[in-house]
N, C-alpha and C positions, 0 to 999 in steps of 0.2 A: 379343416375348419374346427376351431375348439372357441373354449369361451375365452378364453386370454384376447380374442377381436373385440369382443364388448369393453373389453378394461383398457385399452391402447388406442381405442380408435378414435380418431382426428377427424378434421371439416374435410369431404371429400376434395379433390381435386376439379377447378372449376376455371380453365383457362379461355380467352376472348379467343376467335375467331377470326380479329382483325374484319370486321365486315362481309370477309370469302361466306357464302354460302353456296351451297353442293348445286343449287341449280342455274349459277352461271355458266354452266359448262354445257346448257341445253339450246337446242336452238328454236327459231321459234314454231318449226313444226309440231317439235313435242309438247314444248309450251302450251299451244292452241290444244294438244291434245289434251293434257290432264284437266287444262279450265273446260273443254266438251264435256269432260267425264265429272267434271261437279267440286273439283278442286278448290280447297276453302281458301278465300282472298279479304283480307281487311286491311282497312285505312290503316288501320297502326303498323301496318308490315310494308308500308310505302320506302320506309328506308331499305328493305332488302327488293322490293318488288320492284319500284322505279331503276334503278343496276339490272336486276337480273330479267326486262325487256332491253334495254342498252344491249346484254351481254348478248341476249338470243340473237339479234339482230347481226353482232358481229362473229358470232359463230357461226350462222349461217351462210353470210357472206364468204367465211374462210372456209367453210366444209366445200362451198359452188369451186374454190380454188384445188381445193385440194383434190375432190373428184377429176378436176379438167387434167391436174399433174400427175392424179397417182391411181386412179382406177384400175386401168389394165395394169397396172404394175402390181397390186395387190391383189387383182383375179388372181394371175398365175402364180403368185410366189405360195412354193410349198413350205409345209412346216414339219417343227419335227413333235413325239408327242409331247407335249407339256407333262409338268406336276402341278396338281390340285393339293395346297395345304385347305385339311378340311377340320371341322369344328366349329362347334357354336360360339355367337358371338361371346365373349370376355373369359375364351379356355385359354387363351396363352395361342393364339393363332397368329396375333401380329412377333409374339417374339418370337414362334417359329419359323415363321416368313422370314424375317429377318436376318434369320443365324441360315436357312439354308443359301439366300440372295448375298451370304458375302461371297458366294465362289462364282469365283467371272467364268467358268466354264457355262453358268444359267444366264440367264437375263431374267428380267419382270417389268411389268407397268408400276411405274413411280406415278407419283402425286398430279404432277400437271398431264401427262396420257391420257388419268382416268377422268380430271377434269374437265379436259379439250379433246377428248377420243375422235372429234370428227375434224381436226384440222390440225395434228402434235405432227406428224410426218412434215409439216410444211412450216408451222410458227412457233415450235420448240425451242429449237438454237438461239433464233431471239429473242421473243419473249418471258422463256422464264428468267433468264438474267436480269432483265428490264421490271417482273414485275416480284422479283422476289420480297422485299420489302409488304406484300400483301398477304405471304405466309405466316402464320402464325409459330413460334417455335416447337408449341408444344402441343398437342393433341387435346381439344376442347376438355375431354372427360378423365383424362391422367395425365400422366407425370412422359407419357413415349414423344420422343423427339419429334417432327413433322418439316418438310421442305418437299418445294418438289421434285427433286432428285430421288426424296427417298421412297424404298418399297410401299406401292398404296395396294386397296384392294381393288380389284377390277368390276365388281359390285356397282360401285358407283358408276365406272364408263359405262354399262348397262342398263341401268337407270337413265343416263341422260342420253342414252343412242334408241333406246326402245319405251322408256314409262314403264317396262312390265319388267319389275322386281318390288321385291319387299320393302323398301326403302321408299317406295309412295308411301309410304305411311307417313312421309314427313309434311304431305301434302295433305292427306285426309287423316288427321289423327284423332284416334278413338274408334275411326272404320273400318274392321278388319274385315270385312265383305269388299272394299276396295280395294284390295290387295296379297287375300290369303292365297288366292289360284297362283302366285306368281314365284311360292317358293319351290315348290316341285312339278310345275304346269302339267301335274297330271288332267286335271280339268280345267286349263287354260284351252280356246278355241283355237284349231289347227294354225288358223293363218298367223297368231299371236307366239304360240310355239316356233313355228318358223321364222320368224322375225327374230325373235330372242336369238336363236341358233345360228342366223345370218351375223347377229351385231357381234355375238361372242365370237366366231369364225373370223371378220373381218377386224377386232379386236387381236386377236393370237397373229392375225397374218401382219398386220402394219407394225406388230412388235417385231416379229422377226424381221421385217425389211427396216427397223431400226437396228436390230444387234441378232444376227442369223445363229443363234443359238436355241435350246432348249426353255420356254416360258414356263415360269414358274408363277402361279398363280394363287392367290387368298384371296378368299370371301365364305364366309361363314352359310351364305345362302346356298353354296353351292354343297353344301351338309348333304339338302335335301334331293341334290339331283343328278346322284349317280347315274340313273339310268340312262338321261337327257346325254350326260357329258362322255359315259363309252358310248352313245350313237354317234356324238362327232368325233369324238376323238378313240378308238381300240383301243390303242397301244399305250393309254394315257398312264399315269403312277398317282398313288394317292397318299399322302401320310395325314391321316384325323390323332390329332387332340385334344382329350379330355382332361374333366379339372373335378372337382367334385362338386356338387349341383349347389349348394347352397352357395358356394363364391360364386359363380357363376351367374346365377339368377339375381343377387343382391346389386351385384355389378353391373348387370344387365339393366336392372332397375336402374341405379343412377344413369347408364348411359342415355338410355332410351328418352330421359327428363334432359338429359342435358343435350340432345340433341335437335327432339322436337321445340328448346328455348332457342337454340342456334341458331337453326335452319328455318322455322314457322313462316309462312309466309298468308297465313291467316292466324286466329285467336289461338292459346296456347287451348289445349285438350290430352288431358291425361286422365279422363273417366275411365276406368277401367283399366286402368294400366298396367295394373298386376295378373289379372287374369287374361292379359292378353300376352305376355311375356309369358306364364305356364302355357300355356294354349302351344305356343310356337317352341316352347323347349321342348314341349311333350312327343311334339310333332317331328319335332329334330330327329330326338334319338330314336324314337321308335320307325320314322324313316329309313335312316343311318344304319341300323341294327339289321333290317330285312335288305334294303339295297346293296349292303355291301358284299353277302352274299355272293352278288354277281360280276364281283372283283376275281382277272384270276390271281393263283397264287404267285406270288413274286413282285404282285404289283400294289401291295397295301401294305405300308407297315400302320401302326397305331404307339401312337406313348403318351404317358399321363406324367400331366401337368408338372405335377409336385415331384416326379422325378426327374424332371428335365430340369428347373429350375435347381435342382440341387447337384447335375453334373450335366450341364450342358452340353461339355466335350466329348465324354462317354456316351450320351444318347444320342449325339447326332453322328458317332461314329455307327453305331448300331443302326440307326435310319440307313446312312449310306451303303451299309453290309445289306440289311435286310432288302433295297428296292436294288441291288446292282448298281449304283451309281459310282460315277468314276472315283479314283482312290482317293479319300478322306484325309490322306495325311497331306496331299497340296491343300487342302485348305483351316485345317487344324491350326497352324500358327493365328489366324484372321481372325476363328473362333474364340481362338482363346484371348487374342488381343479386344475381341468385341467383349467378350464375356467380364474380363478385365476391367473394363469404362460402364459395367451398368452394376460395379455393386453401389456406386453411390445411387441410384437407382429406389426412389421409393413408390411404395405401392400403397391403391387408397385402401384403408381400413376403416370396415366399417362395425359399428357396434351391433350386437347378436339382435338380432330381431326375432322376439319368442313366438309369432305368428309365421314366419316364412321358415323359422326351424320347423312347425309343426306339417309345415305345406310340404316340406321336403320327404321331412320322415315320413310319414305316410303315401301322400299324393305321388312323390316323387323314388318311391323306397325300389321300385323297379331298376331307377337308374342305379340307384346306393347295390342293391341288389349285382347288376349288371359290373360296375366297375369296383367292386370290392371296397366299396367307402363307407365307413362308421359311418351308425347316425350322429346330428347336431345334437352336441349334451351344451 
C-alpha cells in the first residue's frame, strides 16, 4: 500500500446482482427463524422479500425430496480430509481458491451448491442450465468473474442451512450483538454449535457423493475457527492468506456497503460500519494467530498476498511442497494458463484515506508488526 492509490484511484467496481439475492436459497424454516429472532423487514424490500418467500417455499419442497432420495446415502458416505483456504474477507482468498480448484484431482462447492445446499444432489443437472441467465457475470463488488459452476464460498450454504454465521449481518445490519457469537462459536449455545457442525458435515459429505474427491473449501469465517473445524475434521490441511491491512480493511469497507445494498431485505444501515469491520479484523487475526498453534506441522502452509500475485506459479508450487499435496507439475500448465487470462484483470483502487491510515498504523500496527508490512505513508 503506498500513496501512488490516492493518485490512480477510480469509481470502485459496482456490478447488479441480476435480482439473485443470497437468501433465496433458504427455506422457509430458516426464514421463520431469523424474522423470530427480529430480522429487519421493510415495504421497500418487497421486490427481493416477495421472490425470496416464493423461493423458501420451493426449497423446502425440494430439500422434503431430497432427504426421501438421499439421506441414508449421505449418512454413510465417508469423506476424505478437506483443505480450508483461510483469511480474511478481501486477502486475496477468492484468488487463492481459485488457482488451488483448477486441479481436478480436488473438488469444491461452486455457486449453485452453496445457494441450494438443501436440494443441489437432486436439481443441479437441471436447473442450473435452465436458470443461468440469473447469474450475474461478475461479482457485485469487483471485477472476479461469478457462475454457478464456478468456485463459491461455503459460508453462504451455512447461512442458509443453519442462520448461525456472520453473514446475518445482512439481515440485522448495524447489529453485531446478532451475530458476533457466530464467527468462532466459542460462546454460541451448545445445541447451535452442533447444528453448525451437523450442516458443515452434511455440506462436505453431499460434495463428495457429487465428485468423491478431496473438498477444498473458502470462507473467510472459517479464519476464526480452527478449533471447531480439527474437532470435525483431524486430518484437515489449511493454507491462510494475508495482505497487508490497510487494502484489506478499505476493501472490506466497500464490500460490506456493497453488499448489505444487495442483499437488504429491510432499510439500508451502515451506522457504524467502520468500527465494526475493525472490531472483526481485530478479531480475525488475533484469533488466527493463537488458534493456529494447534495446527500440526505439515498441515498449514501461510503466503502473502503481494507475493502470490507477483508469482503465482512459484507460490502455489511451494503451497503444494509445503502441505504434501500431489505433484504440482500435473497442474502447472492450468495455472499458468489461468494466470495468463487474469492479467487483463483489474483491481478496485481506492484513494488513501488519511483516517483509516492512522487506524492502521497504530490501532492495527500489531498486525503491520506480525506480518512485516510498512506503515501507510
Amino acid at each position: 500500500m503506498s500513496k501512488q492509490n490516492g493518485k490512480n484511484a477510480g469509481k470502485p467496481v459496482r456490478n447488479s446482482q441480476r435480482g439473485l439475492v443470497i437468501w433465496h436459497g433458504m427455506r422457509m424454516r430458516e426464514f421463520a427463524k431469523l424474522v423470530n429472532v427480529g430480522a429487519e423487514l421493510h415495504w421497500s424490500q418487497l421486490h427481493r422479500i416477495l421472490p425470496t418467500l416464493f423461493m423458501t417455499a420451493h426449497n423446502s419442497i425440494w430439500y422434503q425430496v431430497e432427504q426421501l432420495r438421499m439421506k441414508r446415502k449421505i449418512e454413510k458416505t465417508e469423506i476424505q480430509p478437506p483443505i480450508f483456504v483461510l483469511g480474511h474477507w478481501r486477502s486475496g482468498t477468492t484468488f487463492l481458491h481459485n488457482l488451488m480448484t483448477l486441479d481436478d484431482r480436488f473438488t469444491y462447492p461452486n455457486l449453485y451448491q452453496c445457494i441450494f445446499p438443501h436440494h443441489f444432489l437432486t436439481t443441479e443437472k437441471a436447473m442450473a442450465g435452465l436458470t443461468s441467465f440469473v447469474v450475474p457475470k461478475k461479482r457485485p463488488m469487483d471485477n472476479m468473474q461469478t457462475g454457478w459452476k464456478l468456485p463459491q464460498e461455503d459460508e453462504i450454504a451455512l447461512l442458509l442451512m443453519t442462520t448461525y454465521s456472520p453473514y446475518r449481518n445482512l439481515a440485522f445490519q448495524g447489529y453485531r450483538e446478532r451475530y458476533e457469537k457466530y464467527f468462532d462459536f466459542k460462546d454460541a449455545p451448545p445445541e447451535e454449535r452442533e447444528a453448525w457442525k451437523n450442516a458443515l458435515m452434511t455440506l462436505v459429505k453431499k460434495l463428495t457423493i457429487r465428485n468423491n474427491k478431496p473438498v477444498v473449501l473458502k470462507s473467510p469465517g472459517h479464519t476464526y475457527r480452527i478449533e471447531i473445524l480439527r474437532e470435525l475434521f483431524p486430518d484437515a490441511k489449511f493454507v491462510y492468506i494475508y495482505r497487508h491491512p490497510y487494502d484489506v480493511i478499505r476493501s472490506t469497507i466497500h464490500l460490506r456497503g456493497v453488499m448489505f445494498q444487495s442483499n437488504a431485505l429491510g432499510r439500508l444501515n451502515l451506522q457504524s460500519n467502520e468500527e465494526l469491520i475493525f472490531e472483526a479484523y481485530e478479531q480475525c487475526i488475533k484469533t488466527y494467530e493463537q488458534d493456529k498453534q494447534k495446527i500440526p506441522e505439515g498441515h498449514l502452509y501461510e503466503v502473502k498476498y503481494e507475493e502470490l500475485e507477483k508469482d503465482p506459479v512459484g507460490h502455489m508450487k511451494a503451497v503444494y511442497e509445503g502441505l504434501d499435496f500431489p505433484d504440482f507439475d500435473v497442474v502447472k500448465p492450468k495455472v499458468e494458463q489461468y494466470v495468463a487470462g487474469q492479467k487483463e484483470y483489474k483491481k478496485n483502487v481506492f484513494a488513501t484515506d488519511p483516517h483509516l491510515a492512522e487506524v492502521v498504523n497504530n490501532r492495527m500496527k500489531f498486525v503491520l508488526d506480525a506480518y512485516g508490512y510498512d506503515p501507510v505513508t
